[in-house]
Structure formats: structure tokens, C-alpha cells
C-alpha distance (Angstrom), angle and dihedral (degrees) to the residues before:
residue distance angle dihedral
X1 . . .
X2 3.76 . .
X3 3.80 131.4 .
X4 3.46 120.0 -128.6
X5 3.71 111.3 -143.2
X6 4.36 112.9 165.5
X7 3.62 125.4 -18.9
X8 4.07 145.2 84.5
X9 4.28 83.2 -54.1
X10 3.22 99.5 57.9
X11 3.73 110.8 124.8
X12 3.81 91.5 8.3
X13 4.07 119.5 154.8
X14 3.57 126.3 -175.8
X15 3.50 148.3 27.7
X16 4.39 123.3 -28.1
X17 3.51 116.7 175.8
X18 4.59 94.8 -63.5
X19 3.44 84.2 -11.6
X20 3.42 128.1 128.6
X21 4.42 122.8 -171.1
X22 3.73 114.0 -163.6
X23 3.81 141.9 170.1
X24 3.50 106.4 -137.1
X25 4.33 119.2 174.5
X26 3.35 84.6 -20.6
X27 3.96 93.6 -52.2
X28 3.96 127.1 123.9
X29 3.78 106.3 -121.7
X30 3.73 137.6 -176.7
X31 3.65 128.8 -165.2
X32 3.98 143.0 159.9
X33 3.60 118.7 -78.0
X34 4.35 103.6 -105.9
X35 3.89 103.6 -120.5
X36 3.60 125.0 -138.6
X37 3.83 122.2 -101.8
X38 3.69 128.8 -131.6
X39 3.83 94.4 -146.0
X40 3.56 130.3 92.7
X41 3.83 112.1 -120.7
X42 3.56 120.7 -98.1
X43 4.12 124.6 -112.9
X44 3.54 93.6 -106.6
X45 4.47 95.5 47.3
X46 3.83 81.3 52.2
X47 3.35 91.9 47.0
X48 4.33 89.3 53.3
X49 4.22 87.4 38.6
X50 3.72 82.2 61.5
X51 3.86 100.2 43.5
X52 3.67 88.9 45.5
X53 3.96 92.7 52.5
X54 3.88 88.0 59.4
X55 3.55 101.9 41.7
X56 4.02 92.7 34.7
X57 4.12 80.1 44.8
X58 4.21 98.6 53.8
X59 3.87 92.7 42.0
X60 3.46 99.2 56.5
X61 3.72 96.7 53.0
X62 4.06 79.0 63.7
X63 3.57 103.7 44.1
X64 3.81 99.1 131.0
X65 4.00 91.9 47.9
X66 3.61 95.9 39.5
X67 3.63 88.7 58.0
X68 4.01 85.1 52.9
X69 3.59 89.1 48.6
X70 3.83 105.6 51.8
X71 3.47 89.9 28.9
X72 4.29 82.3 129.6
X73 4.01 76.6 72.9
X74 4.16 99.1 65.9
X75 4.07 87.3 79.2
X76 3.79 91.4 58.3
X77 3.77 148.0 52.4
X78 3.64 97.4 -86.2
X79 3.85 128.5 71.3
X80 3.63 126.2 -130.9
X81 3.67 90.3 -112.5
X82 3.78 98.0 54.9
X83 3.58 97.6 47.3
X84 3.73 98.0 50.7
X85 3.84 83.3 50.5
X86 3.84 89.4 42.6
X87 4.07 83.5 59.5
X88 3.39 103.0 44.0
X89 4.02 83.9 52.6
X90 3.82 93.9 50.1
X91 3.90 97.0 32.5
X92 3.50 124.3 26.0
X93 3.74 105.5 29.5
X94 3.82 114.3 105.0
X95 4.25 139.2 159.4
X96 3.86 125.9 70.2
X97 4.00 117.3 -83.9
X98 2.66 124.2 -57.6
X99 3.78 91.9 19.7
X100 3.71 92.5 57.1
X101 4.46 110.9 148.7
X102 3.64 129.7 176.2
X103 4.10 118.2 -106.6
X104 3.68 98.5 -137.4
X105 3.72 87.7 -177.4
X106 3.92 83.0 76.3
X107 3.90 94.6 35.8
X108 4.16 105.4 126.5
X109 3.91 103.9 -161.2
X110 3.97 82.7 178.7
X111 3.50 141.2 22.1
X112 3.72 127.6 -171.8
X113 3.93 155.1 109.8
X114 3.82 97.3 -77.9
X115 3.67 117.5 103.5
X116 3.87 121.9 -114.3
X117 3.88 123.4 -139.0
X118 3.53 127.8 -99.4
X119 3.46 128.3 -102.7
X120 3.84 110.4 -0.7
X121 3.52 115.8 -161.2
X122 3.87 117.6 -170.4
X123 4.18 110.3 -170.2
X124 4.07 114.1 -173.3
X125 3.91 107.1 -148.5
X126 3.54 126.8 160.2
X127 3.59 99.3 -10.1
X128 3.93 90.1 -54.2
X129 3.57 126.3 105.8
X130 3.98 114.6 -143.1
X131 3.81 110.1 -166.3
X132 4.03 117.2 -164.1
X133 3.96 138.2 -170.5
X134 3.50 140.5 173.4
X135 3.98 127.6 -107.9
X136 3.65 122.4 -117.7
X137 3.79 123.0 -131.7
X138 3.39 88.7 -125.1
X139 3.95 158.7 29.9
X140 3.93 133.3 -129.6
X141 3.98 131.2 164.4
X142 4.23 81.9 -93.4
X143 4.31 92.2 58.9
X144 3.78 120.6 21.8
X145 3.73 121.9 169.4
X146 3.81 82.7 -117.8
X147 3.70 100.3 58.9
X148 4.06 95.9 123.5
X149 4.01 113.5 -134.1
X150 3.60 131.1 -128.2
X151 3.93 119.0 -164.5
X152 4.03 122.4 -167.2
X153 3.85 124.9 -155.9
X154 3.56 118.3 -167.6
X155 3.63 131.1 -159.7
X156 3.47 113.5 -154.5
X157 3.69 99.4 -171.1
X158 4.09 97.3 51.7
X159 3.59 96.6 21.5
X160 3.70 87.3 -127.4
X161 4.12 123.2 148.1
X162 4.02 128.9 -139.0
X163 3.78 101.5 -153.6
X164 4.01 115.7 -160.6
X165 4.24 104.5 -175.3
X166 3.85 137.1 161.6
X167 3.63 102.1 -3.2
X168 3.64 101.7 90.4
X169 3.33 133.6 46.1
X170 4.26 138.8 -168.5
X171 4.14 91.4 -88.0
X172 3.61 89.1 59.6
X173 3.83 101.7 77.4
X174 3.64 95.4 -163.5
X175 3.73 146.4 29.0
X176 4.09 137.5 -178.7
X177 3.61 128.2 -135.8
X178 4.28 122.3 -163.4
X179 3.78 106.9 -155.0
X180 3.60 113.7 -133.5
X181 4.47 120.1 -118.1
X182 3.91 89.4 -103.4
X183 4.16 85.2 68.1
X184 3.65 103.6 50.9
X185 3.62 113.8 118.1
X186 3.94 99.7 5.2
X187 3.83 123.1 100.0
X188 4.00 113.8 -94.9
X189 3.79 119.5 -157.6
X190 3.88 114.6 -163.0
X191 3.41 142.4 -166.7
X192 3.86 143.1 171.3
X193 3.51 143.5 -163.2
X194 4.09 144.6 166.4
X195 4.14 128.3 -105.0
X196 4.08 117.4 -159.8
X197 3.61 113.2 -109.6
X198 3.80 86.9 -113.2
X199 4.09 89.0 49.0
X200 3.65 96.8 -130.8
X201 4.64 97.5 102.2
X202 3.50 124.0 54.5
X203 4.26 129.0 -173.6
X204 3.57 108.3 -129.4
X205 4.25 104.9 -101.6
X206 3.45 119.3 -96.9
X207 3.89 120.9 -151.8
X208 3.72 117.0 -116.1
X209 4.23 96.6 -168.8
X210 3.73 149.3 -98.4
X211 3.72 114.7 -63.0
X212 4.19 126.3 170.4
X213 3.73 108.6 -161.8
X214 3.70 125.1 -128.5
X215 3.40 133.7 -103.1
């Protein structure tokens, strides 16, 4: 993969001749054209296709928060994107091919230098989820009361995501969460973590449980 720096391909996108145009972290790239092979793959590449489906799968439905959640990752190499996926791969992927699932117990939505809460209790009642924690004696530029939360509920069945952002922050101890029809009777995975004020630290997500809702 080249670089383009000045010159008549600067800013070019597509396909010329084996010639590939990219934008890549906001850099114009060129590189060859991958060719086709001729041989079927081996057990163990479909084995990685197939882990790299799910993980590549989950993450996307999360784009926008993943890239609040690796956000550390915009001053290197790696995007937020592929090292989300790059977890899930190394992480949270469990079961024999083909049987191969994702562990959401070990799921990390976020990953950063802000500190979590302690104790988070999450309590499914009535089709509601009430999620708990317990206030520190004290504040530090890693946990301010007005570190803003963001909670993530998963449904594994339709692959759909109940997003809870900006409304709550660390002081409030507590917050409540209706699921909507689409979720009842499916198995819900959720996790939560906490944005700076400013947006630029986040605490590493903690998982609040498996819930399915009622009918």
C-alpha cells in the first residue's frame, strides 16, 4: 500500500487497471488489486471466515459507540472499528467450528482510563430494567459525578440494539430502561459504561447481565 502525497492521483477512488484508490484515516492510498485464488480454503481459514463474520457482525451494529469506546485508538494505527473486532476475535468468541458463539459475558463495548462504578446491579421487573451502583467517596479527573453514561442492550435473536445516552450521568446512582415489543421473549445482553463531560475518556464497560423479557 502506497501513500499518495501531490500529483494527478491525489484524491483518486476506485478501481485503475490493478489499482486500487482508498481513503484511509483520512489518507489517500493506493494499493494492488487482491487476485482471486484457485484453491479451496483450508479448515482452519474457514474456521477464521466464520469467527470474523460474528465478531465483524456484532461490531457493526455499534459503529457509532464503538468509535466512542476505542476512541484511545484514533492516535494510532488501528481504527476503532478493527480493534473492537480484533477483541471480540481474541476474547469473546467461544464453541468448536462450526458451532462457534460469542461470550458476551467478556464483550468490552469500551475500553479506557476512566474508572467504572462499583457494584452494578441490573434487576428485570415488569418488562423494565432498573440498573444500580454505588457512589464513591470521592472524585478525580478518572470519575467525576459528571461523567455521562451510555447503556447497550443487545438482542441476540434480531440483532437489534436499545441505546440509553446523555441523560444520566455518575451522580445519579440509578436509571430505568422499558424494553421495547420487538424484545419480549428473546435474550438481551447489556452493558454500560461512562463518557467525560468533554467526550475525549471513557471507563472500560462493565456488563450488567442476561435478561429475556416477559411476555
Amino acid at each position: 500500500m502506497a501513500t499518495i502525497l501531490k500529483g494527478f492521483l491525489d484524491g483518486f477512488r476506485g478501481l485503475l487497471g490493478n489499482a486500487v484508490g482508498a481513503k484511509w484515516r483520512n489518507l489517500d492510498v493506493i494499493k494492488g488489486r487482491p487476485s482471486k485464488s484457485s484453491k479451496p480454503p483450508t479448515a482452519a481459514q474457514l474456521a477464521q471466515q466464520l469467527k470474523f463474520a460474528l465478531a465483524t457482525g456484532f461490531v457493526s451494529k455499534l459503529s457509532r459507540l464503538i468509535g466512542i469506546g476505542y476512541q484511545s485508538y484514533n492516535s494510532t494505527n488501528i481504527t476503532a472499528s478493527n480493534a473492537a473486532t480484533q477483541h471480540v476475535l481474541t476474547d469473546a468468541i467461544t464453541g468448536v467450528y462450526p458451532d462457534y458463539q460469542i461470550d458476551y459475558t467478556k464483550v468490552a463495548i469500551s475500553q479506557g482510563q476512566l474508572l467504572g462504578v462499583d457494584k452494578p446491579t441490573a434487576v428485570l421487573a415488569d418488562g423494565d430494567v432498573t440498573v444500580t451502583w454505588i457512589r464513591s467517596n470521592w472524585q478525580s479527573e478518572y470519575g467525576k459525578d459528571t461523567d455521562r453514561l451510555i447503556a447497550v442492550f443487545h438482542d441476540t435473536t434480531i440483532k437489534k440494539n436499545l441505546i440509553l445516552e446523555g441523560a444520566i450521568t455518575r451522580s445519579n446512582l440509578t436509571f430505568t430502561v422499558s424494553f421495547p415489543y420487538a424484545f419480549i421473549g428473546h435474550p438481551v445482553h447489556g452493558w454500560m459504561f461512562f463518557v467525560s463531560a468533554d467526550g475525549k475518556q471513557v471507563s472500560d464497560s462493565q456488563y450488567l447481565g442476561q435478561f429475556v423479557v416477559p411476555e
